[in-house]
BAVEX-414361 format. One line per 8 residues: their letters; for each residue x negated, y negated, z of N, C-alpha, C. Coordinates in steps of 0.2 Angstrom, whole numbers, always signed. Each point is the difference from the previous one (the first is absolute). Example, Ala and Ser with C-alpha at 12.3 -4.5 7.8 and 13.67 -1.06 7.14 Angstrom:
residues 2
AS) -66/+28/+39/+4/-6/+0/-4/-6/+0 ~ +2/-5/-4/-4/-6/+1/+4/-5/+3
***
This chain:
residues 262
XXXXXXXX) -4/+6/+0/+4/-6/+0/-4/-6/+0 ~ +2/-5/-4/-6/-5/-1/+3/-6/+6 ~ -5/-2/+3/+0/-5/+6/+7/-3/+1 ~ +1/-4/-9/+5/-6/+1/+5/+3/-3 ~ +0/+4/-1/+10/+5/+2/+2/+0/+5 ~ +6/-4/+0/+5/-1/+2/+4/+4/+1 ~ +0/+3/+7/+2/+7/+2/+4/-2/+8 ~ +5/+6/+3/+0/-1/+7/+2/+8/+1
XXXXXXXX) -4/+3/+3/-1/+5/+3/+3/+3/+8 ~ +3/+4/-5/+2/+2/+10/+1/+7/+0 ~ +2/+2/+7/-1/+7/+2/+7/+1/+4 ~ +4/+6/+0/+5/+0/+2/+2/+9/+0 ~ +3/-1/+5/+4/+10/+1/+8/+0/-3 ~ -2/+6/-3/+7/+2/-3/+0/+9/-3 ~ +7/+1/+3/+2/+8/+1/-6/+2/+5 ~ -3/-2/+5/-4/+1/+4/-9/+0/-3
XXXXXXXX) -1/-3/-7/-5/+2/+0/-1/-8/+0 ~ -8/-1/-1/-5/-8/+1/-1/+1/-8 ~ +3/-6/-1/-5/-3/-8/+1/-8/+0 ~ -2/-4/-7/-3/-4/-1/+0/-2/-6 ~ +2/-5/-3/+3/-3/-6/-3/-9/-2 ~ +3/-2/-5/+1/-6/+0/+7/-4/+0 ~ +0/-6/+4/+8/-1/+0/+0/-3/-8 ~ +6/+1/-3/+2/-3/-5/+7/-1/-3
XXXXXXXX) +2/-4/-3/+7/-4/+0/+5/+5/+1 ~ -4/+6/-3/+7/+8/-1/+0/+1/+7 ~ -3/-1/+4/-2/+4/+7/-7/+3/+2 ~ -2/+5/+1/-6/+5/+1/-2/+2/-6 ~ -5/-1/-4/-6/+5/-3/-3/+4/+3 ~ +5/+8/+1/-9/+4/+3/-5/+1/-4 ~ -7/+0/+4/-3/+1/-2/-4/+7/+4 ~ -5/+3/-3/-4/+7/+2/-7/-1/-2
XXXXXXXX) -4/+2/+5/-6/+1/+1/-3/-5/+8 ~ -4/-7/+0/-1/-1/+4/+0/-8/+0 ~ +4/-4/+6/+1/-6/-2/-8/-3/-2 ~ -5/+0/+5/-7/-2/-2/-5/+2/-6 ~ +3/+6/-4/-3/+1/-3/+3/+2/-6 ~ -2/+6/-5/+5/+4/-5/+8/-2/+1 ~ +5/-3/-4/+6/+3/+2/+5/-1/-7 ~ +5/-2/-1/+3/+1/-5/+8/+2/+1
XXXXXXXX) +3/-6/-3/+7/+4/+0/+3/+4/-1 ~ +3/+3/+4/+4/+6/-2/+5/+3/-4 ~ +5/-9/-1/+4/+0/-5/+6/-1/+5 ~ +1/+3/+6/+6/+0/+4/+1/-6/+5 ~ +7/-4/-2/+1/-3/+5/+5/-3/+6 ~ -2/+0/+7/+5/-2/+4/+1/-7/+2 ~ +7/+0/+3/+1/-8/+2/-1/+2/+8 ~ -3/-7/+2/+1/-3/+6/+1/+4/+3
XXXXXXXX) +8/-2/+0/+5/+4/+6/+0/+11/+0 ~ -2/+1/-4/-4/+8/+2/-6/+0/+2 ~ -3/-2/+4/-6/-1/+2/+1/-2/+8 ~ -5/+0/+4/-1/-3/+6/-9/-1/-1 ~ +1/-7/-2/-7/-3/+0/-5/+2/+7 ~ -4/+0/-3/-9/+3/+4/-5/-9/-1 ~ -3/+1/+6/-5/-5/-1/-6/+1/-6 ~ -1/-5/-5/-1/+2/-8/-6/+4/+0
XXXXXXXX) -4/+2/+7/-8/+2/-2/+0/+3/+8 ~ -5/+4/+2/-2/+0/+7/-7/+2/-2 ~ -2/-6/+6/-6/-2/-1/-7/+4/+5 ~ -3/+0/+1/-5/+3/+4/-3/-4/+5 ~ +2/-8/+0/-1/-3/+3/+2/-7/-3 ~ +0/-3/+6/+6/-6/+0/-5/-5/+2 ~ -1/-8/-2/-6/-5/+0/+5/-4/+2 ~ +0/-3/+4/+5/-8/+2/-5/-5/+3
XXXXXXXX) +2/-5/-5/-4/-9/+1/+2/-1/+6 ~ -3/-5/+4/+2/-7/+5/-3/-3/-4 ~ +1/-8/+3/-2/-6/-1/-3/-2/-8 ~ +6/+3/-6/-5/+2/-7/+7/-8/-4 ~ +3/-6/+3/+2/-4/-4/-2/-7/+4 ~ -1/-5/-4/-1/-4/+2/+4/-5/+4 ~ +7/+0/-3/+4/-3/+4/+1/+5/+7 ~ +3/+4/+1/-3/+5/+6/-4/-5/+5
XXXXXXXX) -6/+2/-2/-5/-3/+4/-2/-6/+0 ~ +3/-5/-3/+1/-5/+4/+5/-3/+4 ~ +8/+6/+0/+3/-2/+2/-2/+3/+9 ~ -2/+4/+1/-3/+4/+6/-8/-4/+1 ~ -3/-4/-2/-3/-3/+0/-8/+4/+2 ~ +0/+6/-6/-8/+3/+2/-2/-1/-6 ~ -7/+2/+0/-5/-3/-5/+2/+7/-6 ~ +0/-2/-4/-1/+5/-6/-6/+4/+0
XXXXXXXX) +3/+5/-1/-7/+7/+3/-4/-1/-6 ~ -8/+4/-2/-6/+0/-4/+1/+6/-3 ~ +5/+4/+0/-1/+6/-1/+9/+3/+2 ~ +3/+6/-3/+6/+1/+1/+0/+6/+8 ~ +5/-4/+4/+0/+3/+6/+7/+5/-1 ~ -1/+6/+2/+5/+7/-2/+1/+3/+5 ~ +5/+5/+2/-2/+7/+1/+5/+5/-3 ~ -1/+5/+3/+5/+8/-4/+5/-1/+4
XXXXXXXX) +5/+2/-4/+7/+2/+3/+1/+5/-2 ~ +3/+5/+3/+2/+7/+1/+3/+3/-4 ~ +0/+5/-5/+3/+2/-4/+9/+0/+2 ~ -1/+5/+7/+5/-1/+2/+8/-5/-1 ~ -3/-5/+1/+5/-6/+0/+4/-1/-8 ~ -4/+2/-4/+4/+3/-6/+5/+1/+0 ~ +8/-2/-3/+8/-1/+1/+2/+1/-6 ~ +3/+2/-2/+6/-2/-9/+2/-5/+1
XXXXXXXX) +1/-5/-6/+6/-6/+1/+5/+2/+0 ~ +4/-3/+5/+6/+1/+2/+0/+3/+7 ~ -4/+3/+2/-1/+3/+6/+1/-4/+6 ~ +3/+4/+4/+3/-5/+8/-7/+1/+4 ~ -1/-7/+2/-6/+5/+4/+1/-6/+7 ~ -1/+4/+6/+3/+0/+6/-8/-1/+4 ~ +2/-7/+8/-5/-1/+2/-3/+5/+4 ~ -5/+4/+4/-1/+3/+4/+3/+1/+6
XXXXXXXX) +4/+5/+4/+4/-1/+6/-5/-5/+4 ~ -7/+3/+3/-3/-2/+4/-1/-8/-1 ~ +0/-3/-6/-2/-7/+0/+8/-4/-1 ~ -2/-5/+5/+7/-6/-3/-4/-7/+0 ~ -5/+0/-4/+0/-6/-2/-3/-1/-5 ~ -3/-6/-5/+1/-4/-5/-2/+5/-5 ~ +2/-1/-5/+1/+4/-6/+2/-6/-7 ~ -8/+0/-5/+1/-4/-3/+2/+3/-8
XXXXXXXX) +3/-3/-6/-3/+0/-7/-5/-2/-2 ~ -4/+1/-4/-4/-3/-5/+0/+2/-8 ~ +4/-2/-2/-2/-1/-9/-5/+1/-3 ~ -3/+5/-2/-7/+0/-6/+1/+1/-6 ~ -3/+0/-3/-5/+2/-5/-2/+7/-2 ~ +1/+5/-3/-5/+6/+1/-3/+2/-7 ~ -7/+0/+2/-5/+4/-5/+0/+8/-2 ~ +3/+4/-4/-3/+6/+0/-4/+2/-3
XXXXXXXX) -6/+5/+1/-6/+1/-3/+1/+4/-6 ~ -3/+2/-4/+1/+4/-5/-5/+6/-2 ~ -4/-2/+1/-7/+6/+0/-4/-2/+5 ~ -5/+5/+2/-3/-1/+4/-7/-7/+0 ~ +1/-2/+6/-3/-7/-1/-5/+0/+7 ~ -7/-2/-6/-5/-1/+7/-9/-6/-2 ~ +2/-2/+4/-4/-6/-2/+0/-3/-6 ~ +6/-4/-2/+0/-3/-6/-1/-10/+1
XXXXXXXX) +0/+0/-7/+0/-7/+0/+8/-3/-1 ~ +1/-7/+3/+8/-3/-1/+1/+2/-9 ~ -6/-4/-1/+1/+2/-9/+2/+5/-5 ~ -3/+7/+6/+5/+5/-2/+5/+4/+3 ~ +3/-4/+8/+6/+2/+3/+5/+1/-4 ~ +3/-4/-5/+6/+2/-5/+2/+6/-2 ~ -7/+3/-3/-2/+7/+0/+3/+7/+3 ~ -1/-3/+6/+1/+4/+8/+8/+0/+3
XXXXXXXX) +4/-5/-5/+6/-3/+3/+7/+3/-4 ~ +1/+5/+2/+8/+3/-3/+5/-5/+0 ~ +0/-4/+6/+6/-3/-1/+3/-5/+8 ~ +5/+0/-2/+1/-7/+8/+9/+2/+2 ~ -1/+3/+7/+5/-1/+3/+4/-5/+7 ~ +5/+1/+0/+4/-5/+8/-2/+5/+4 ~ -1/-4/+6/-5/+3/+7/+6/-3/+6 ~ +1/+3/+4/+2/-4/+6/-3/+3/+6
XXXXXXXX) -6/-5/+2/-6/+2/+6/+4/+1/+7 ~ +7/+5/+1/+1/-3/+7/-5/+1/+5 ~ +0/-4/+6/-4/-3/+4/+4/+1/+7 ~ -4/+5/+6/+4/-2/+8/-4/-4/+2 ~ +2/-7/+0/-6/-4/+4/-1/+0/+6 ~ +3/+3/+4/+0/-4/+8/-6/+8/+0 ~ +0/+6/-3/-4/+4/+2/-7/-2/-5 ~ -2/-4/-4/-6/-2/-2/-3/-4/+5
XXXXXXXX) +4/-6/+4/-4/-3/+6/+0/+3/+5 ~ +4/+4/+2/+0/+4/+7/-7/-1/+5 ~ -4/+2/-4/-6/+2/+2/-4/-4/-1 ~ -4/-4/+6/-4/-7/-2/-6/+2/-3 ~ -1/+6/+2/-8/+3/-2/-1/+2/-7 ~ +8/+1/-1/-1/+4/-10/+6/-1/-1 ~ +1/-3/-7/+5/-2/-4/+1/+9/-4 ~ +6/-1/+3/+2/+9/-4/+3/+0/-8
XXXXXXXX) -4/-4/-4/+5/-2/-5/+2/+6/-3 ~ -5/+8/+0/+0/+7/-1/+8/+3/+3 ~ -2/-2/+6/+8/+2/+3/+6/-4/-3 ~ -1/-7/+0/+5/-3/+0/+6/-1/-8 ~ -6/+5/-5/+1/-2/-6/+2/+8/-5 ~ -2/+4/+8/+0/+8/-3/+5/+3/+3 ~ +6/-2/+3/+5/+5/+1/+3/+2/-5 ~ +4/+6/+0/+3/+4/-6/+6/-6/-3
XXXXXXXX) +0/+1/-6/+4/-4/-5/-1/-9/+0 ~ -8/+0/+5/+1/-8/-1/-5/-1/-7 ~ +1/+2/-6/-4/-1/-6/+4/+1/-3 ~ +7/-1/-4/+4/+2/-6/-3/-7/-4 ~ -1/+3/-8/-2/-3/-4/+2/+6/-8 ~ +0/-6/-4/+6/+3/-7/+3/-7/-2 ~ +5/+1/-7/+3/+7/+0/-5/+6/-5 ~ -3/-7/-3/-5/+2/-8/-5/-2/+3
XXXXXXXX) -5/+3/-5/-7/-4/-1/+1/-3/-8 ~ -1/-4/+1/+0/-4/-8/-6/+1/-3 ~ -1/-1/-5/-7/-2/-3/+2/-5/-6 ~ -6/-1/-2/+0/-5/-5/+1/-10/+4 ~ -1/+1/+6/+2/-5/+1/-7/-4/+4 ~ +2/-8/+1/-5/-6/+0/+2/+0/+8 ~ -5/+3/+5/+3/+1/+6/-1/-10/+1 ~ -4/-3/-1/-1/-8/-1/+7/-5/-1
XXXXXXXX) +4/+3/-2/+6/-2/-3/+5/+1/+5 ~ +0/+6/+3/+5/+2/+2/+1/-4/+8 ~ +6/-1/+2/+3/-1/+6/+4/+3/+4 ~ +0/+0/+8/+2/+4/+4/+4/-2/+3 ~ +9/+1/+1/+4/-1/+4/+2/+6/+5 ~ +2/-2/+5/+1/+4/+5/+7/-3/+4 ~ +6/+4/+0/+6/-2/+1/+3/+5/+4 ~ +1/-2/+9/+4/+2/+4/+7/-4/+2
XXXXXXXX) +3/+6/+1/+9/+1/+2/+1/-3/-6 ~ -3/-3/-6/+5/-3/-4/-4/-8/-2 ~ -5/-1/+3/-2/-7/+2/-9/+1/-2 ~ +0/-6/-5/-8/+1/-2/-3/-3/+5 ~ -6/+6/+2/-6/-4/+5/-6/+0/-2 ~ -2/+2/-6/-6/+1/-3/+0/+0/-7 ~ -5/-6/-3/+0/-3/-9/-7/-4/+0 ~ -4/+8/-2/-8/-4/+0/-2/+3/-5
XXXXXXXX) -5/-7/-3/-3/+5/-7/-5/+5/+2 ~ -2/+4/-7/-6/+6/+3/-5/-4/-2 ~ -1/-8/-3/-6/-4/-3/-3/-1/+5 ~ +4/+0/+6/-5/-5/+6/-3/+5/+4 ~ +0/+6/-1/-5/+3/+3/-7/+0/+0 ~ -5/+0/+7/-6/+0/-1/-4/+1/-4 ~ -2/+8/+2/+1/+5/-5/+5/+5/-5 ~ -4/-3/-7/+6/+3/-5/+0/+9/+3
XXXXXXXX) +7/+0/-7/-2/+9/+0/-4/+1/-2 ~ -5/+1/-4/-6/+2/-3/-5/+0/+5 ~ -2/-6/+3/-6/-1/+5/+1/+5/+7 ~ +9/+0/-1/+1/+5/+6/-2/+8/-1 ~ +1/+1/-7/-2/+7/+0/-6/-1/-1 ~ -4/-3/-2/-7/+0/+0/-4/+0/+6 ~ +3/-4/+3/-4/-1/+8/+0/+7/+5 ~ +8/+4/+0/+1/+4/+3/-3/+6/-2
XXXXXXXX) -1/+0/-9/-3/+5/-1/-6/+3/+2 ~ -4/-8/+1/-7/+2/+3/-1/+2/+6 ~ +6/-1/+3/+3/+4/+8/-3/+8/-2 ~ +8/+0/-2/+2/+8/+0/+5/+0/-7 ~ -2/+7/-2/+3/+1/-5/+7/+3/-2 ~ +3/-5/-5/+7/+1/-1/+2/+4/-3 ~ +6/+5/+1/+1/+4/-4/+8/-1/-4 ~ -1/+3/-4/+9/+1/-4/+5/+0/+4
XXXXXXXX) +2/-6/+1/+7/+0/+4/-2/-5/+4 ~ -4/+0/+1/-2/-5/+9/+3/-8/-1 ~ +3/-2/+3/+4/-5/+2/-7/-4/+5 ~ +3/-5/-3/-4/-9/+1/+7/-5/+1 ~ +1/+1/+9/+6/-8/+0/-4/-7/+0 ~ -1/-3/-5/-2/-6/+1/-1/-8/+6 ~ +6/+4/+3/-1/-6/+3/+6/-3/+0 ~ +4/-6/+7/+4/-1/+1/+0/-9/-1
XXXXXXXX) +4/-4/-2/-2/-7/+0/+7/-4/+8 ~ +0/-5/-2/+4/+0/+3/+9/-1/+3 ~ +3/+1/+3/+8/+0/+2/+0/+8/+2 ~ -6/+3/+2/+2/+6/+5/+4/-2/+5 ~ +6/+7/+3/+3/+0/+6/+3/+5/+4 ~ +1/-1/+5/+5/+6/+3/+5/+3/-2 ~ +3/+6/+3/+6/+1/-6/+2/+0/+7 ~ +7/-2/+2/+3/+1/+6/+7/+2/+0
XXXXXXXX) +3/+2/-4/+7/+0/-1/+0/+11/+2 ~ +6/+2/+0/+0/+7/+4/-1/+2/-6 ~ +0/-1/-8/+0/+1/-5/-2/-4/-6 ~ -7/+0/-2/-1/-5/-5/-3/+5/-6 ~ +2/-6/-5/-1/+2/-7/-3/-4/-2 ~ -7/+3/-2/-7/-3/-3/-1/+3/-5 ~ +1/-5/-8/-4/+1/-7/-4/-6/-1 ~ -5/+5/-2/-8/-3/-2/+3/+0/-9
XXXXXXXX) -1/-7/-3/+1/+0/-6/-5/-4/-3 ~ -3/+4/-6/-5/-3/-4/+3/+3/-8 ~ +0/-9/-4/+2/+3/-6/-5/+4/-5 ~ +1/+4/-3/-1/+5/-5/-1/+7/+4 ~ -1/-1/+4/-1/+6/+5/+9/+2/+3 ~ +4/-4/+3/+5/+2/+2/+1/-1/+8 ~ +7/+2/+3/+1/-1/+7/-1/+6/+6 ~ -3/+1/+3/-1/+4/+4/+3/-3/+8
XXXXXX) +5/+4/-1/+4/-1/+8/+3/+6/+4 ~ -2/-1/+5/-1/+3/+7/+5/-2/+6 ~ +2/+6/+3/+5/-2/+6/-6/+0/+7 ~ +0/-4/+3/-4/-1/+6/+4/-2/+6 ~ +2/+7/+7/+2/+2/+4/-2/-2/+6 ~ +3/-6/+6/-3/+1/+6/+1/+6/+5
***
């Protein structure tokens, strides 16, 4: 598939088995072989509503930004970092869109959204240049980073951003991965109970997508699937209602919306 094909990719169960297609005006394209790699349609197609969508990829590891937009960080008033500050989020936390996802009994307090951006990798990537991350980049999904905050400060001695950022189904992200698109161009809205709280470009980001998989690469090495949340800008919030509905929307990509449970 050539880079700037304009494609959206997703994964989804049906008659109990896992496959993966392209969305198209008819409905589903399946496709057979391997999203990452060989594959080809198969000629058969479903709609939507016979399906129960799958998060588009599963990744082997999960990279999430802080401090990666400039408005962000001035509104919070820290210095813009020299380097992209990260860490892993749990596979775990992986969720389908649509998915109810419910706080922990043990915890009753603050529970935020954040709106991203999401990179998926395409082939295996390690120590490249930004001028070759394009290369590297399958494509770009809606991310929603949720966040327990009051367990991230708990501890004055260590920020748990691992725990706070890792409980089960705090990662749904979908509903496609797109390709072909100018992650530069794109914009991120984030709209709870009904009410936009989040409308920031992906331009004003620090580090671009490219510098980010290049930087990260010289980390550690990415593989096919792995997920890069970029990063959040600003109008993050709590969700405090017994029942809130969060869609993360980026156009070409699509709406990715979740039920979020106290």
């Amino acid at each position: 598939m050539m880079a700037s094909e304009m494609k959206r990719w997703l994964r989804f169960r049906h008659a109990g088995t896992t496959g993966f297609g392209t969305l198209e005006s008819s409905g589903i394209s399946v496709h057979e072989g391997e999203m990452f790699g060989r594959n080809a349609a198969s000629g058969k197609t479903l709609a939507l509503s016979e399906v129960e969508l799958l998060a588009p990829c599963a990744p082997s590891k999960i990279v999430a930004l802080w401090n990666n937009f400039h408005a962000l960080a001035a509104k919070l008033n820290q210095p813009e970092p020299p380097e992209p500050l990260y860490l892993l989020k749990a596979t775990t936390t992986i969720t389908r869109p649509g998915a109810v996802i419910r706080r922990p009994s043990y915890y009753d307090g603050k529970t935020t959204y954040e709106g991203e951006l999401g990179i998926v990798i395409g082939k295996t990537c390690a120590r490249v240049s930004p001028d070759e991350a394009d290369g590297f980049i399958f494509g770009y999904t809606c991310v929603n980073d949720i966040t327990a905050n009051d367990i991230l400060t708990s501890d004055p001695t260590f920020p748990q951003w691992a725990r706070a950022k890792g409980i089960d189904d705090y990662g749904p992200f979908g509903p496609v991965i797109a390709t072909g698109l100018d992650p530069a161009k794109l914009t991120v809205r984030t709209i709870l109970n009904g009410a936009e709280r989040q409308n920031y470009p992906i331009s004003d980001m620090i580090f671009s997508a490219q510098a980010l998989v290049s930087k990260i690469s010289h980390d550690m090495t990415l593989l096919p699937g792995d997920l890069i949340a970029v990063g959040t800008s600003v109008g993050v919030g709590v969700m405090k209602e017994p029942v809130n509905t969060v869609t993360v929307a980026i156009d070409g990509i699509g709406e990715l919306t979740n039920e979020f449970r106290l």
